[in-house]
C-alpha positions in Angstrom: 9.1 27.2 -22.4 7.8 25.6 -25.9 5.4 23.7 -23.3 6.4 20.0 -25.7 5.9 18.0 -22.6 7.4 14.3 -23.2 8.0 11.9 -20.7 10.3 9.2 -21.1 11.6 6.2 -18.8 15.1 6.7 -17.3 18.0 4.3 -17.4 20.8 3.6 -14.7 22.6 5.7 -17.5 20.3 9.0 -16.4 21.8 8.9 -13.1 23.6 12.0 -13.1 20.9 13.7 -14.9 18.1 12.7 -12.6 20.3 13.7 -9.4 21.2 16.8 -10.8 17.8 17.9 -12.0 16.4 16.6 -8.6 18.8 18.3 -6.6 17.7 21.4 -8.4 13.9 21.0 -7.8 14.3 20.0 -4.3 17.1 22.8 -3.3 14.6 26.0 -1.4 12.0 23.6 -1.1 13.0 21.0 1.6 15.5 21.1 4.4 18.7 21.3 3.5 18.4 18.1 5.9 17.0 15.9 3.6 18.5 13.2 2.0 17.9 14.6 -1.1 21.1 16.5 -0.9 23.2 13.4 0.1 22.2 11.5 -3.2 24.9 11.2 -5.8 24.5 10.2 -9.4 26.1 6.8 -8.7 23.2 6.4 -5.9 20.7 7.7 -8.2 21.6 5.0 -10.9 21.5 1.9 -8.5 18.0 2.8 -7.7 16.9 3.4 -11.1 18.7 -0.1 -11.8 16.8 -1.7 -8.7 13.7 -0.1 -10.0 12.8 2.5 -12.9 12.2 6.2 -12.8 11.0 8.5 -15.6 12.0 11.9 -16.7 10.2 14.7 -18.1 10.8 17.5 -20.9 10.2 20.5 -22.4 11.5 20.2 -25.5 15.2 18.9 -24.9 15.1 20.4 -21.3 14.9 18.5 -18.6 11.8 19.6 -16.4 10.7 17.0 -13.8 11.6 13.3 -13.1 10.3 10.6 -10.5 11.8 7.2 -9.6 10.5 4.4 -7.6 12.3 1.3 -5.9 10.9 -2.1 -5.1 9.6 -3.1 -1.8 7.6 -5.7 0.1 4.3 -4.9 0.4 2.2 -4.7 3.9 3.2 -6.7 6.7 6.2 -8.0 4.4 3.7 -9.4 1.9 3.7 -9.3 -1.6 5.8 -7.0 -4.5 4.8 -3.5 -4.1 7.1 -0.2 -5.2 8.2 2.8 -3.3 7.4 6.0 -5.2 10.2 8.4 -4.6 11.2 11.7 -5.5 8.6 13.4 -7.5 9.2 16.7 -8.6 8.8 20.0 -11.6 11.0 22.7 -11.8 9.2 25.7 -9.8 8.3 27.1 -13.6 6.0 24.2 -14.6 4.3 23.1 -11.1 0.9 23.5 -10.9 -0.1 22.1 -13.9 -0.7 18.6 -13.1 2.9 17.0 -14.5 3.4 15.7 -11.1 0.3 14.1 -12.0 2.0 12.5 -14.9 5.3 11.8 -13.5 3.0 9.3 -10.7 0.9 7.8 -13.8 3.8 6.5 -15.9 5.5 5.2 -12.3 3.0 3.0 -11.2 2.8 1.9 -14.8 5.9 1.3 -14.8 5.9 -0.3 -11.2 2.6 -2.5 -12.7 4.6 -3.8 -15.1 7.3 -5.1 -13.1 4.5 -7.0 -11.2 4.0 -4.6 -8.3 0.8 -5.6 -6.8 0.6 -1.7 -5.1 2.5 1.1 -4.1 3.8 3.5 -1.2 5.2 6.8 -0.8 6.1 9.5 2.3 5.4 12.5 2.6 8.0 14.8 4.2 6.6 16.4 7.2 7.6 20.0 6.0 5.7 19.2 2.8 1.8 17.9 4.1 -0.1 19.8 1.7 1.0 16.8 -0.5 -1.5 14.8 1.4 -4.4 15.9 -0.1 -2.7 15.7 -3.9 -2.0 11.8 -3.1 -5.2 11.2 -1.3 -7.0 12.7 -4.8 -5.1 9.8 -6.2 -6.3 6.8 -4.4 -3.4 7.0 -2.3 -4.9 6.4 1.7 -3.1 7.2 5.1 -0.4 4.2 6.6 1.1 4.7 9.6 3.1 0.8 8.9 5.0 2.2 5.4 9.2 2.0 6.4 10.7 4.0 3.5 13.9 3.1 2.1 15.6 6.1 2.8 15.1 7.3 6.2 15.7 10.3 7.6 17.0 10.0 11.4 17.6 14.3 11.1 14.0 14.9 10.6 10.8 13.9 11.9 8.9 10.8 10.8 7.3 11.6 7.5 3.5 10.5 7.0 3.2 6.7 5.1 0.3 6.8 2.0 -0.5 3.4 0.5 -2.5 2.7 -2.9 -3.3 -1.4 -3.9 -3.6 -1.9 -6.9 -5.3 -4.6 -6.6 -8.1 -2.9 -6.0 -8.7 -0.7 -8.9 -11.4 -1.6 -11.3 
């Protein structure tokens, strides 16, 4: 670990990169019931053509990536984005490059003309609660994700308007 963190937008090109590196971040950490693990790289790409994602090095090695899709916002109102898939290899969490990876997303998302953003949290994963809450993300029990799981229970809805930032 030369610890040269870059982060760099993805293309529909990065499709097998970002599935395969997300694949490998998510694998031990979820159940193997997510739909994580029923993402392929031609998947992967139409979302980061439908919306954007970024990846994240050390170095020339791939270390974390994030993508995010476009949705309606609240009550079908609005441009917002779906943040989806966050994630570090184990041997750089904890030091705040999920952080990061969610900055340059709803940068990205801004730019496209989002107007806010959404996200769940798995329901085997809450401690992410409090991480999103710290970044003006609030509780929504209305979020529909684009990817729903029928084999696991209902993951917890988090909301953040941009609209409302100074």
């Amino acid at each position: 670990m030369n610890e040269l963190i870059a982060i760099r937008r993805a293309s529909p090109a990065d499709g097998f990169l970002v599935e395969g590196l997300t694949r490998r971040i998510w694998t031990g950490r979820v159940s193997s019931e997510s739909t994580v693990f029923r993402e392929t790289p031609e998947s992967v790409a139409a979302q980061l053509t439908k919306g954007g994602g970024v990846v994240l090095f050390d170095g020339e090695v791939p270390i974390g990536s994030g993508r995010w899709v476009p949705v309606p916002g609240p009550g079908g109102q609005g441009a917002w984005m779906e943040i989806k898939r966050i994630g570090v290899l184990e041997a750089y969490r904890k030091r705040g490059l999920g952080e990061l990876i969610l900055t340059a997303l709803e940068q990205a998302g801004q730019e496209a003309g989002a107007e806010g953003a959404q996200l769940a949290v798995r329901h085997d994963q809450v401690r992410l609660v409090d991480f999103y809450a710290g970044l003006g993300y609030v509780l929504a029990d209305d979020v529909e994700i684009t990817t729903p799981n029928p084999r696991s229970p209902p993951p917890v809805g988090m909301r953040k308007d941009f609209r409302n930032i100074p």
